[in-house]
VOBA-1610 file (N, C-alpha, C; in pm, whole numbers, padded with zeros to 5 digits, always signed):
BEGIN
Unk+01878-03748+01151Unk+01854-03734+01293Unk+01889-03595+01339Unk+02016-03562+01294Unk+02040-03418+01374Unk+02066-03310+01279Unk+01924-03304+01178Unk+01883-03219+01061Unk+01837-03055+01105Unk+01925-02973+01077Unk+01878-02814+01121Unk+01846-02776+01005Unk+01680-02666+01044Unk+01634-02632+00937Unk+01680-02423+00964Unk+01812-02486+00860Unk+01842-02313+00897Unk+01788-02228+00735Unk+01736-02126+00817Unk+01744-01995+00723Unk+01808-01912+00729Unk+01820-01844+00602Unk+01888-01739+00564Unk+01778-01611+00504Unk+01853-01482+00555Unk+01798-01395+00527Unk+01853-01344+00374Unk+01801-01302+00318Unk+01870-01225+00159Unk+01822-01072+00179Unk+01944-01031+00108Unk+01943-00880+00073Unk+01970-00874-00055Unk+01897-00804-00126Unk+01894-00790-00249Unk+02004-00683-00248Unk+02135-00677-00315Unk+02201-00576-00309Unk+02150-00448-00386Unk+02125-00525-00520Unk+02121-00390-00593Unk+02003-00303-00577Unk+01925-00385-00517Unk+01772-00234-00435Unk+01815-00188-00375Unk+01898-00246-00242Unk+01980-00155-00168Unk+02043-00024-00171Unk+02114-00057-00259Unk+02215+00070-00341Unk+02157+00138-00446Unk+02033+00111-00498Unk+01974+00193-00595Unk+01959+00352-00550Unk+01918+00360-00380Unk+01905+00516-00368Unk+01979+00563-00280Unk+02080+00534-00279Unk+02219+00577-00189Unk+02279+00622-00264Unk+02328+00744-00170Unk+02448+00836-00273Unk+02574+00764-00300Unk+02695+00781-00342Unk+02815+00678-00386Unk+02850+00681-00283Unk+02909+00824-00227Unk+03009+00785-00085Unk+02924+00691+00030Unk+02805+00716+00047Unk+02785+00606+00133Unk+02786+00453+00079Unk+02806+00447-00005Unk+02830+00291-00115Unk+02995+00289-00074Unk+03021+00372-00075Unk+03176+00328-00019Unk+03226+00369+00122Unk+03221+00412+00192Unk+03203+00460+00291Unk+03156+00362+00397Unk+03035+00304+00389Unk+02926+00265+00461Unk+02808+00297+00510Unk+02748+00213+00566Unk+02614+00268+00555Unk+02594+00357+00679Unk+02708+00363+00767Unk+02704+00445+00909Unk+02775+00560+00849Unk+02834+00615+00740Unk+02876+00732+00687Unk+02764+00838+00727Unk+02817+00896+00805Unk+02702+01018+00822Unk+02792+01185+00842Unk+02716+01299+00845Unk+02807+01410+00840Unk+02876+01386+00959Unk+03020+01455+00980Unk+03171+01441+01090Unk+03107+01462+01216Unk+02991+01592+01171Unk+02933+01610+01326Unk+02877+01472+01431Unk+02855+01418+01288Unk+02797+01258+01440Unk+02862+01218+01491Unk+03017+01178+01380Unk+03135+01094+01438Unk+03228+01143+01536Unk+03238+01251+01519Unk+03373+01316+01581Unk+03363+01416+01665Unk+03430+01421+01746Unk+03433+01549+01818Unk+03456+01661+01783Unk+03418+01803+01872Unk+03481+01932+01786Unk+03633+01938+01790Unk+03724+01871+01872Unk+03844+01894+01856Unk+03886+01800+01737Unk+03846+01689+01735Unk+03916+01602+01615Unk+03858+01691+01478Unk+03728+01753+01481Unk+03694+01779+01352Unk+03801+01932+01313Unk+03801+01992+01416Unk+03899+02091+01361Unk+04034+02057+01326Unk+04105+01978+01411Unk+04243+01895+01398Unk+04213+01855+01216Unk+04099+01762+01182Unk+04107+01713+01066Unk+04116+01847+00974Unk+03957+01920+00978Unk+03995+02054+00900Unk+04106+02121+00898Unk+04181+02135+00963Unk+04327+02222+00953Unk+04449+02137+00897Unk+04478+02042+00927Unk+04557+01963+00896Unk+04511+01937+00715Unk+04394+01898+00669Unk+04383+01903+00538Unk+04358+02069+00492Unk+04306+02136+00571Unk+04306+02264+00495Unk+04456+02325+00442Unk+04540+02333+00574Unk+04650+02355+00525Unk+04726+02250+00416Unk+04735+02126+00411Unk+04823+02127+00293Unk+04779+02150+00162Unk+04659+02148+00151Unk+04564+02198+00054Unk+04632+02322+00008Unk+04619+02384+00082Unk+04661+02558+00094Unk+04840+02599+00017Unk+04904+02525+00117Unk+05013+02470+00081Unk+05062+02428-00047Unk+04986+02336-00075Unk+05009+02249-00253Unk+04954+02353-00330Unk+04868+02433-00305Unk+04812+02519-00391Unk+04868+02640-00419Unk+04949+02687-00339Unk+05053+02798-00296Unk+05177+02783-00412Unk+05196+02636-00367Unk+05361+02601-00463Unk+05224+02576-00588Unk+05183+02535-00616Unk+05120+02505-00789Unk+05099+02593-00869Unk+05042+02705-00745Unk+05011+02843-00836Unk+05089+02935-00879Unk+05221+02936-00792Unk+05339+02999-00830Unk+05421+02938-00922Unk+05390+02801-00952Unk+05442+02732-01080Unk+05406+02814-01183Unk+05234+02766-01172Unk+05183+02808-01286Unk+05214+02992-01326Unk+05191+03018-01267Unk+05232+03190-01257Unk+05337+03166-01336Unk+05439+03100-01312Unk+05599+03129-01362Unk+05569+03078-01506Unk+05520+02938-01511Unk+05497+02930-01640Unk+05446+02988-01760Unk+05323+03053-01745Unk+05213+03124-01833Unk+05342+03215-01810Unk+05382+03323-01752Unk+05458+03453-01715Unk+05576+03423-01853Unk+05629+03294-01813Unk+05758+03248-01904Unk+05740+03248-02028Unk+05596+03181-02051Unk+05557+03163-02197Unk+05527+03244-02296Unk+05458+03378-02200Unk+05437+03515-02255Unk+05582+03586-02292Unk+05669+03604-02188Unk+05800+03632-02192Unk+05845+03579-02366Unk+05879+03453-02345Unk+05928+03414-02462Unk+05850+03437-02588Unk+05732+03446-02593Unk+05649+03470-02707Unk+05710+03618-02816Unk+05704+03699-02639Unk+05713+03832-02708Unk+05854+03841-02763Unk+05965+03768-02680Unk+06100+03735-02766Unk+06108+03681-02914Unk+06018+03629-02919Unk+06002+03580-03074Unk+05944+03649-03142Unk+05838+03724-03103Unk+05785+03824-03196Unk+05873+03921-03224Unk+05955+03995-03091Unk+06027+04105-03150Unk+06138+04077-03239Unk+06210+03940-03247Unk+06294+03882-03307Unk+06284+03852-03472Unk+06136+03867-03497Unk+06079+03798-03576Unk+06072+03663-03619Unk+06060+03577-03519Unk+06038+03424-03532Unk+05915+03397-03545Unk+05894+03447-03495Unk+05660+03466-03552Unk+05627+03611-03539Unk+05516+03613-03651Unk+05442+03705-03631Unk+05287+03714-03587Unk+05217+03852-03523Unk+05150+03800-03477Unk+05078+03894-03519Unk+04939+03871-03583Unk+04815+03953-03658Unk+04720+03945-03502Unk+04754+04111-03472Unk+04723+04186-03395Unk+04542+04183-03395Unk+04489+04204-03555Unk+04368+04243-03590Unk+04308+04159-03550Unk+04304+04048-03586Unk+04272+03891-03588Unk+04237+03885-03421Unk+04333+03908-03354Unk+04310+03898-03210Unk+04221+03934-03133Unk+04247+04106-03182Unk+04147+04201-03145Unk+03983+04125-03167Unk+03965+04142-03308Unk+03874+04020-03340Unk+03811+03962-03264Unk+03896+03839-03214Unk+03873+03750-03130Unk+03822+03776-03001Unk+03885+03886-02951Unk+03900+03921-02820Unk+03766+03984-02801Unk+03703+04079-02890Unk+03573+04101-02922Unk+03487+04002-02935Unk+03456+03911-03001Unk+03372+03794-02985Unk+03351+03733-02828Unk+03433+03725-02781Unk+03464+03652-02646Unk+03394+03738-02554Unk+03395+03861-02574Unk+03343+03925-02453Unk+03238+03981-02482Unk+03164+03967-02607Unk+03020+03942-02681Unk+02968+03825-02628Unk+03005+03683-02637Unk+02943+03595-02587Unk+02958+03579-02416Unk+03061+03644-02367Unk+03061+03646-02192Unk+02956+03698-02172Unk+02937+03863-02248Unk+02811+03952-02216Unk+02648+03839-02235Unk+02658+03806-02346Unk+02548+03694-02346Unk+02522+03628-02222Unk+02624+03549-02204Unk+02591+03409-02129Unk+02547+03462-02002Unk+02678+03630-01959Unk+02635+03624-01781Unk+02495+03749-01773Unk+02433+03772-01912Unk+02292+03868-01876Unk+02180+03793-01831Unk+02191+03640-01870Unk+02061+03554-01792Unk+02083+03562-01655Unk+02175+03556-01573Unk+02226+03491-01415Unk+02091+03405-01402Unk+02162+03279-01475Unk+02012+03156-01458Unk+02083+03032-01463Unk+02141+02986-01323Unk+02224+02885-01319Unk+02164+02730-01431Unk+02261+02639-01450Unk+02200+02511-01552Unk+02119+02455-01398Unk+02045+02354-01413Unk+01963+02286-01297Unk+02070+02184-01265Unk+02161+02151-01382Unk+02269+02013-01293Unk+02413+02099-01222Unk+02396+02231-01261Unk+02506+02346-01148Unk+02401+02340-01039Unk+02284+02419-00993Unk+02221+02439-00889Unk+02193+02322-00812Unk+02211+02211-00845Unk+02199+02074-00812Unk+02299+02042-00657Unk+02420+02060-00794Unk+02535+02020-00702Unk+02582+02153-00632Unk+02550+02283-00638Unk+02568+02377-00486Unk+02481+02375-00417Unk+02368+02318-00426Unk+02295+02278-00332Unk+02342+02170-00257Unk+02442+02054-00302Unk+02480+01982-00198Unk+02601+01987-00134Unk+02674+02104-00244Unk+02801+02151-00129Unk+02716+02220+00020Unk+02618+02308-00073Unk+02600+02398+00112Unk+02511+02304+00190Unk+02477+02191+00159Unk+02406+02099+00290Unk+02520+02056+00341Unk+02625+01995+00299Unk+02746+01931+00325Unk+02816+02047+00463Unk+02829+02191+00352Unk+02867+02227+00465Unk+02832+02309+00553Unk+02678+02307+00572Unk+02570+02313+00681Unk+02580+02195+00815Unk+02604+02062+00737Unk+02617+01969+00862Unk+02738+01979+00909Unk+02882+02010+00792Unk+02986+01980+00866Unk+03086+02122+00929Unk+03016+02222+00970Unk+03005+02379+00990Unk+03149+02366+01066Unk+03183+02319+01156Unk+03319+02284+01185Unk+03464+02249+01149Unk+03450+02152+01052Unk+03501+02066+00962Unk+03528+02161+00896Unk+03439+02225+00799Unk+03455+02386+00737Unk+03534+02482+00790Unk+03553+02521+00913Unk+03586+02625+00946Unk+03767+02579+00963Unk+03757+02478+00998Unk+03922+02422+01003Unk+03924+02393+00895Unk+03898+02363+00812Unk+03981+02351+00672Unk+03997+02512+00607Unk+03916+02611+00653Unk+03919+02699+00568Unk+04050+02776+00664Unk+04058+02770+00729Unk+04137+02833+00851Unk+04297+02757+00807Unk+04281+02623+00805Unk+04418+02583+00766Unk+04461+02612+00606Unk+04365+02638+00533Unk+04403+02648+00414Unk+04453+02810+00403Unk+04399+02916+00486Unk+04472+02994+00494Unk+04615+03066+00544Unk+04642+02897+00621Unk+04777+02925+00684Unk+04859+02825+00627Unk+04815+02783+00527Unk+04907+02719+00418Unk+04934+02789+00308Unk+04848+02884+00256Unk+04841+02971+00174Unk+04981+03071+00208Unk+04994+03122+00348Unk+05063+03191+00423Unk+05188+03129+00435Unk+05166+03003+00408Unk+05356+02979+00456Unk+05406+02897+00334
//
């Protein structure tokens, strides 16, 4: 007697997502560049606030690393002059020649791979739409750099 003839709609998921980039697979499907969502004050607030600690973490990492490689050389040459190792100079030289034989190679084409030109082509759309977003992150990352 009180029989409803309900339907349902289906979405095939996986056609769906076949030509969507990932972040909008995670994101959502209203993921669009900051410029839609946000205002210019929130988008700079966001850019600066991540630019700088960016800047920041990168500041202390690199002065790690500096100290480290710096340390490692340090001690190397303590061992060499000590004679705890020795080190075949020729051999190096050598080496050091090859290396900048094949640099000379590789950078006389300037003929990017097509899966490099790929993906800087979608950094600079990225940050074509998000020209703001950009400018505060680059702005805070330089005043994280700075402090």
């Amino acid at each position: 007697a009180g029989a409803k003839d309900d339907t349902f709609n289906v979405l095939d998921v996986a056609e769906y997502t076949k030509n969507r980039p990932w972040w909008r697979k995670i994101f959502a499907p209203s993921s669009g560049s900051s410029a839609e969502k946000y205002n210019v004050a929130t988008q700079l607030v966001i850019g600066g606030v991540t630019g700088w600690c960016t800047g920041f973490i990168f500041q202390k990492v690199g002065k790690l690393a500096a100290t480290a490689v710096g340390g490692g050389f340090f001690l190397l040459q303590i061992a060499n002059h000590t004679g705890y190792i020795k080190v075949d100079w020729n051999l190096v030289q050598r080496d050091m020649n090859k290396a900048k034989q094949q640099l000379k190679f590789h950078s006389s084409g300037n003929k990017m791979p097509p899966e490099v030109k790929s993906r800087v082509d979608e950094v600079i759309i990225f940050l074509k739409k998000n020209v703001i977003l950009t400018g505060g992150f680059a702005g805070g990352f330089l005043l994280g750099m700075a402090s």
